[in-house]
N, C-alpha and C positions, 0 to 999 in steps of 0.2 A: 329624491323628490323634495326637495328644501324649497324652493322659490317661494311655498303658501300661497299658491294661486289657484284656484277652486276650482276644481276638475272639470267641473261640467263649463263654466264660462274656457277653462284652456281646451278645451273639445269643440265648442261653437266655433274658436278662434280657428284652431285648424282645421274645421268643416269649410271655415270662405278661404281659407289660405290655400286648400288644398282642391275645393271645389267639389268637394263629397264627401263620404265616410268611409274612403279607400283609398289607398295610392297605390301604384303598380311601380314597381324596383324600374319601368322609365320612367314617371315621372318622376320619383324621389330624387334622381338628380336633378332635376329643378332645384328643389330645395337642399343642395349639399347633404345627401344623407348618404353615409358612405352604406357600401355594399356589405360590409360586414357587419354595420350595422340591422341595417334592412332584413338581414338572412337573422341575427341573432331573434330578432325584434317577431317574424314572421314564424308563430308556434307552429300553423298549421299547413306551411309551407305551399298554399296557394299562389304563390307570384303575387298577393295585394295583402296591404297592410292596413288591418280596419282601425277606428279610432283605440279599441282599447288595447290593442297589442302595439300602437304608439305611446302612449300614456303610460304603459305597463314596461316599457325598454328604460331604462333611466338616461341612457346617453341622448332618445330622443325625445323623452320628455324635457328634459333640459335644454334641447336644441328649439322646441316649440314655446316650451315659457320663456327662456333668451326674447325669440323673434317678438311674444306677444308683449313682453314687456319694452321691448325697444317700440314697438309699433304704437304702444298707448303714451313713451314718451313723445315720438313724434307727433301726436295727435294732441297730447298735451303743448307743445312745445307752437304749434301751429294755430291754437288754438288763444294761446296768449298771446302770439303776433298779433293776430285777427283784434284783439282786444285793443293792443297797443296802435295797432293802425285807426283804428275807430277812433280813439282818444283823442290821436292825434286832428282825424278828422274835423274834431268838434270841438276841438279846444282846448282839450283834457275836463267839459265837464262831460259829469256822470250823469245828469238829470236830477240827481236827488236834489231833497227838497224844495223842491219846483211846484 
């Protein structure tokens, strides 16, 4: 669990990723989580995998920081277009000292 991304924002993230604080071995193929996974990850062997027995597998917490860090560069990345197109819009000024 290397990434340094604070457990509780990478728990929020796969709460809207996932759509609850559960996933059941169908849904986790949505998100490529392979089945041996799933079964490692799954202590108490209920068919659903709640947030902290994802968190708690390393192969799927690394698969969940992966996603949330690619998602915050997207957002990053989309975010500066947004910026760059505006600029564009106005002429490249900022408004400052105006």
């Amino acid at each position: 669990m290397s990434n340094g991304i604070n457990i509780n924002i990478l728990k929020n993230f796969i709460v809207k990723t996932i759509g609850g604080d559960s996933i059941t071995s169908d849904n986790a193929r949505k998100y490529d989580i392979d089945t041996k996974d799933f079964d490692k990850a799954n202590t108490n062997d209920d068919f659903n995998l709640d947030l902290d027995e994802i968190v708690n597998c390393d192969s799927l917490y690394e698969q969940f920081a992966t996603m949330f860090e690619e998602f915050e560069t997207e957002k990053t990345n989309s975010e500066e277009a947004k910026k760059e197109k505006d600029q564009i819009k106005t002429g490249g000024k900022s408004g400052a000292g105006v």
